[in-house]
C-alpha positions as CSV (number, residue, x, y, z in Angstrom):
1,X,62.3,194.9,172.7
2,X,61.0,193.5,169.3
3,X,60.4,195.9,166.7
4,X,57.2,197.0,165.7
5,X,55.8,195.7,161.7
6,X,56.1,198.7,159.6
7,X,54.6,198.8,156.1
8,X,55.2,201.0,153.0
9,X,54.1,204.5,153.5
10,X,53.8,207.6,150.6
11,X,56.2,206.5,148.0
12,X,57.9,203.5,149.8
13,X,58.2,200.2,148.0
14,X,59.5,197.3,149.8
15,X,60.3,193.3,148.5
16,X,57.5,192.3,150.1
17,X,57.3,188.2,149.7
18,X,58.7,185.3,147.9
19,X,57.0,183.0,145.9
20,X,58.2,178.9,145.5
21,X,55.6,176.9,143.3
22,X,55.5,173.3,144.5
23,X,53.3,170.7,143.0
24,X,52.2,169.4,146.0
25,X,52.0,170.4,149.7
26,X,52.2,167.9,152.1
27,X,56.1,166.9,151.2
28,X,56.7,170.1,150.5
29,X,55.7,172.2,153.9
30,X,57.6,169.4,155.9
31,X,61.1,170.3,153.8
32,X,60.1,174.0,154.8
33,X,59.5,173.2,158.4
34,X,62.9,170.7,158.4
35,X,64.4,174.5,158.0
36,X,63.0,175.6,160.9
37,X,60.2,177.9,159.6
38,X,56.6,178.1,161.1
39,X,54.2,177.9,158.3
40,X,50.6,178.9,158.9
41,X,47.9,176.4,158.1
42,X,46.8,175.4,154.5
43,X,44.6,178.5,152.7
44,X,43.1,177.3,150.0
45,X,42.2,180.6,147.8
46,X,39.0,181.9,147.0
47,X,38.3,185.3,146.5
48,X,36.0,188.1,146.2
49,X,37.4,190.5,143.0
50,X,34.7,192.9,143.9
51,X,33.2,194.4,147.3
52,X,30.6,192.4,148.5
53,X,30.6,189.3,145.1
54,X,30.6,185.9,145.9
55,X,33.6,184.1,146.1
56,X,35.6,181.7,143.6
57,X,38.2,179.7,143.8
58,X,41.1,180.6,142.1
59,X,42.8,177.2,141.5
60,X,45.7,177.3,144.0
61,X,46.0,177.1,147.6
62,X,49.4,178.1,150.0
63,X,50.9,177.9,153.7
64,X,53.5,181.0,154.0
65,X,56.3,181.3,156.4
66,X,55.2,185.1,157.8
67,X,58.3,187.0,159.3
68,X,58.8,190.2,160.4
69,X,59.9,192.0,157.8
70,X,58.3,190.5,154.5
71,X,56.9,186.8,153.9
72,X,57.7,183.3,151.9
73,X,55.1,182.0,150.5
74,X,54.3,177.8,149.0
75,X,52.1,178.0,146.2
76,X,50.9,174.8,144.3
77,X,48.1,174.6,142.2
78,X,44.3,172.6,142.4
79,X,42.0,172.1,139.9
80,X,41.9,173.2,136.5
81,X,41.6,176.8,136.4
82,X,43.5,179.3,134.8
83,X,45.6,180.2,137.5
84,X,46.4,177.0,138.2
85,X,47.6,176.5,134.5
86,X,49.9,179.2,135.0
87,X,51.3,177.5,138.0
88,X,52.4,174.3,136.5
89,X,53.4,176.5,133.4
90,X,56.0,177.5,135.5
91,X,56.7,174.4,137.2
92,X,57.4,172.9,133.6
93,X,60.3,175.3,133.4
94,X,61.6,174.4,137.0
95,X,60.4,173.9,141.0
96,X,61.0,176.5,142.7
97,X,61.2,180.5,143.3
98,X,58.8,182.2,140.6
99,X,56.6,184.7,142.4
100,X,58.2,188.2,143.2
101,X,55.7,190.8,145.1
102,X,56.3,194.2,146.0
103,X,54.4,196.1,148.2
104,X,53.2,199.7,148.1
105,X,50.6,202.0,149.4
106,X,48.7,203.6,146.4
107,X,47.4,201.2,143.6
108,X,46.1,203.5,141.4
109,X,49.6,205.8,141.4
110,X,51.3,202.1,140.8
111,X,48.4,201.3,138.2
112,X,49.2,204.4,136.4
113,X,53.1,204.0,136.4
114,X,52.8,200.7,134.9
115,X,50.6,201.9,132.3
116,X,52.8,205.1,131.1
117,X,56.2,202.8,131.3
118,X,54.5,200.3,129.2
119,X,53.7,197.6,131.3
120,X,50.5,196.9,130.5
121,X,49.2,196.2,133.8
122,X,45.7,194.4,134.2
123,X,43.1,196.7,136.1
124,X,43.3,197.4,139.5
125,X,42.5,193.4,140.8
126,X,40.8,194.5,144.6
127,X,40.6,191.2,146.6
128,X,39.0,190.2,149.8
129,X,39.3,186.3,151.1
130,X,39.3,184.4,153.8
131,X,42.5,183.3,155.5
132,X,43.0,180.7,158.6
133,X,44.0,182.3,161.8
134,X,44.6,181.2,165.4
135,X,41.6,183.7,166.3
136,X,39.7,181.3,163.4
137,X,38.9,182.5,159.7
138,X,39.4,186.1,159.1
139,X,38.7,188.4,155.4
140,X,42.1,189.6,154.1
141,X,41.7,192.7,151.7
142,X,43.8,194.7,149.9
143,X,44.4,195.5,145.9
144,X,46.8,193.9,143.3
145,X,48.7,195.3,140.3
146,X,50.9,193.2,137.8
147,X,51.5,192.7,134.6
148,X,49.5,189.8,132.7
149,X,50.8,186.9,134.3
150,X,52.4,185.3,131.6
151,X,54.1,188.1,130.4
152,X,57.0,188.5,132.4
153,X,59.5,186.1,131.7
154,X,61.1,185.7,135.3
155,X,58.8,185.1,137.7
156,X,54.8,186.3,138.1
157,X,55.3,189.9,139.6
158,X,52.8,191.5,140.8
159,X,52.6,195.0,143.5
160,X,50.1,194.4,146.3
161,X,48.7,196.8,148.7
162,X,47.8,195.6,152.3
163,X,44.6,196.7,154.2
164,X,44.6,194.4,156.8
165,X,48.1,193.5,157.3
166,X,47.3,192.6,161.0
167,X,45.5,189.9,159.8
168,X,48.2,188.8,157.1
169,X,50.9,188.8,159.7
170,X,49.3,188.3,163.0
171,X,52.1,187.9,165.9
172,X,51.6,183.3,166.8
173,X,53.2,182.8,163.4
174,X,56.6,185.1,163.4
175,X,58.7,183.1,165.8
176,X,60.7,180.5,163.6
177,X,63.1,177.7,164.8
178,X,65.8,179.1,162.5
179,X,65.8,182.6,163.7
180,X,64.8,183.8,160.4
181,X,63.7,187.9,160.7
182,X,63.5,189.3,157.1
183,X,63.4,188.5,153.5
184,X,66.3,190.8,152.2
185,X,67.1,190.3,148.6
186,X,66.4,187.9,145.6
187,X,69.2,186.6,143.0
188,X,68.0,186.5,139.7
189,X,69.9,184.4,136.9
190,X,69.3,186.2,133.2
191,X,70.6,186.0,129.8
192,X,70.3,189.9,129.6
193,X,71.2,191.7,132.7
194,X,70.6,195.6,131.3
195,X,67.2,194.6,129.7
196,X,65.8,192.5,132.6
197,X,67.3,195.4,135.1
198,X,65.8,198.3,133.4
199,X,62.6,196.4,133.0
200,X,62.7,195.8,137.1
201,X,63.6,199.4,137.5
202,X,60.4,200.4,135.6
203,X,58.1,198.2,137.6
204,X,59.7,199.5,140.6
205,X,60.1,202.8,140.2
206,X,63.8,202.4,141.8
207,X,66.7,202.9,139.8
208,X,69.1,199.8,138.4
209,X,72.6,200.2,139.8
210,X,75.5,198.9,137.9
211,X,78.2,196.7,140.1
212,X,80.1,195.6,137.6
213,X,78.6,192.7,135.7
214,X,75.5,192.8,138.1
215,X,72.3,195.1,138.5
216,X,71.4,195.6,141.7
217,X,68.1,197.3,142.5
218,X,67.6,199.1,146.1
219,X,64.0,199.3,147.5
220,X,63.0,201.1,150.4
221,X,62.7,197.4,151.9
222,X,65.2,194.6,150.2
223,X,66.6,194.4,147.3
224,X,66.6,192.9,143.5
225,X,70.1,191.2,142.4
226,X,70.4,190.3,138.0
227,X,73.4,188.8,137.0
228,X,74.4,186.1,134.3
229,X,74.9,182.5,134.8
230,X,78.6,182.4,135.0
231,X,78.4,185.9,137.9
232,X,75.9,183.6,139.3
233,X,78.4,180.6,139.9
234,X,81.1,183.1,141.4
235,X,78.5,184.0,143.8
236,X,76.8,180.5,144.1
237,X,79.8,178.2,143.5
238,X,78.0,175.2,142.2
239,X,74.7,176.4,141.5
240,X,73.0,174.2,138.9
241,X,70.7,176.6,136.5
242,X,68.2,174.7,135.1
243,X,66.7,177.3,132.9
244,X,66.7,181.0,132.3
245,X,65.9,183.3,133.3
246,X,65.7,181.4,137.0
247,X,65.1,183.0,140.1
248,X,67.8,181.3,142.0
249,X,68.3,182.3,145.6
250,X,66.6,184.3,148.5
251,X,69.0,186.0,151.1
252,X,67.1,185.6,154.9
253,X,68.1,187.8,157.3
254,X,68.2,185.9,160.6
255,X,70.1,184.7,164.2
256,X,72.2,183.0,162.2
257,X,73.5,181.3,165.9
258,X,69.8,180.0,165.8
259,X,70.1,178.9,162.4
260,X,72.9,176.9,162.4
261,X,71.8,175.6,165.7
262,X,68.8,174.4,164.2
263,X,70.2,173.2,161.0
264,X,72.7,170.7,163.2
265,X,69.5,169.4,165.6
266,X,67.3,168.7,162.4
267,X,70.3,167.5,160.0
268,X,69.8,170.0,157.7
269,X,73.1,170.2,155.5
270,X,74.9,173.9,155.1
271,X,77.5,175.7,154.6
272,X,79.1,178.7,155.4
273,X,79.8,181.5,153.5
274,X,81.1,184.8,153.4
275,X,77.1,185.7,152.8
276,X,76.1,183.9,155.7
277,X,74.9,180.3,156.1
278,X,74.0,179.0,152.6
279,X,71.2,176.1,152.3
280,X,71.5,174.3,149.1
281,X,68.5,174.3,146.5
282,X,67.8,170.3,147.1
283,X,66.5,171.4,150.5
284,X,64.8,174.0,149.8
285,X,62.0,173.3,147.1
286,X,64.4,174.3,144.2
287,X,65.4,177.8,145.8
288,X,68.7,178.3,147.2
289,X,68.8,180.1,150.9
290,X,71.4,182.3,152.2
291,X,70.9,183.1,155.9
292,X,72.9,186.0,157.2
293,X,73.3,188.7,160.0
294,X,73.6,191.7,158.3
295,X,71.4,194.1,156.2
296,X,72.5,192.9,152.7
297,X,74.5,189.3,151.1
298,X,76.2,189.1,148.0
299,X,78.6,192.2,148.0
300,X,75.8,195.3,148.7
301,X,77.6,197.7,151.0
């Protein structure tokens, strides 16, 4: 029997999606699809910041791969807006992963965490747009806090709080070709592993765990991984970084039987690992997958 969704509750904080900028979406979703994930239809983003206000468009638009535990999401950018300045900002630097969202329960406990730690975090952003669904258009709300956007150098982070999470993940879009389940952990290339740790630890409110040159930080759902570029190429033998910090690989939990069985049908090139089965960048928008059985990749016990 399939296991129910379960979302954060009291103090929980879970990895909660994945975020790869692209600068266009048609080539883009069919690479995604070519590795076996479902992707729901094209959402172009407009949203309501206030109960009730008109909407505006925010200047990008996604299609996400929704799985059971957790989310990828295809971002790319339309118009001239400041949000969508931000996006190719980013896409400058690289294509690829540079969104990392948590999720939580209580945005003004978050909020106020933030703010004491030094974080600076923009108010409390409460949001409420329509989404595409195979019931037709539904309103997604829910509440958003993050630091400015710009002003963490690894990726946009940002802590989101579902209220309609039935609507976010509804149950036509969490079967996948690849037998993908769960987005378990992100590897993160930086030039200063202690600083970039302890600032995840404060955003997270988990604590940064030393493994030797790497930082490793547990959630109550996935995990965070900071290591240098050289750990990086022990644990990603031939990993090209094009710039740093670089969000560099997202471990999938998965049927990995069904993955590689979908991977031969659709020629999708990869190879295995002691992680699991390991998809290189090139295929995958500028993110490198690791597909695997188990709970955790890249030496977590």
């Amino acid at each position: 029997m399939t296991a129910a969704l379960r979302f954060p509750n009291g103090d929980e904080i879970f990895l909660d999606h994945a975020g790869i900028f692209v600068p266009e979406f048609e080539a883009s979703a069919a690479a995604l699809e070519r590795l076996g994930f479902r992707l729901t239809p094209l959402a172009i983003h407009e949203s309501a910041l206030t109960p009730g206000a008109p909407l505006t468009r925010l200047g990008t638009a996604n299609r996400c791969a929704m799985l059971r535990e957790g989310y990828l999401e295809m971002l790319g950018p339309l118009g001239d807006t400041p949000m969508a300045r931000h996006v190719r900002r980013r896409l400058a630097r690289y294509a690829g992963l540079h969104l990392i969202a948590f999720s939580a329960c209580d945005p003004e406990r978050w909020h106020a965490l933030l703010t004491a730690r030094g974080l600076r975090p923009d108010p409390v952003a409460r949001i409420q747009r329509p989404t595409p669904t195979p019931a037709g258009p539904q309103v997604v709300r829910g509440s958003i806090v993050r630091p400015p956007v710009d002003s963490w150098p690894e990726a946009r982070v940002q802590t989101v709080f579902h209220e309609t999470p039935e609507i976010m993940w509804p149950a036509a879009y969490l079967g996948h070709a690849n037998g993908a389940e769960a987005l378990t952990s992100m590897l993160i290339v930086v030039e200063d592993v202690a600083s970039a740790a302890d600032r995840f630890a404060a955003l997270t409110d988990r604590k940064a765990v030393v493994e030797g040159r790497r930082r490793r930080i547990a959630l109550d759902r996935g995990s965070l991984l900071l290591v240098e570029a050289s750990e990086a190429s022990t644990l990603l033998p031939g990993l090209l970084v094009p710039a740093l910090p670089f969000c560099a690989a997202i471990a999938i939990r998965s049927d990995t039987g069904a993955s590689a069985a979908h991977f031969e049908r659709s020629n999708v090139p990869y190879a295995k690992t002691p992680d699991g089965l390991r998809i290189e960048a090139s295929h995958g928008l500028g993110a490198t997958f690791v597909f695997h059985d188990g709970a955790s990749v890249w030496g977590a016990g």
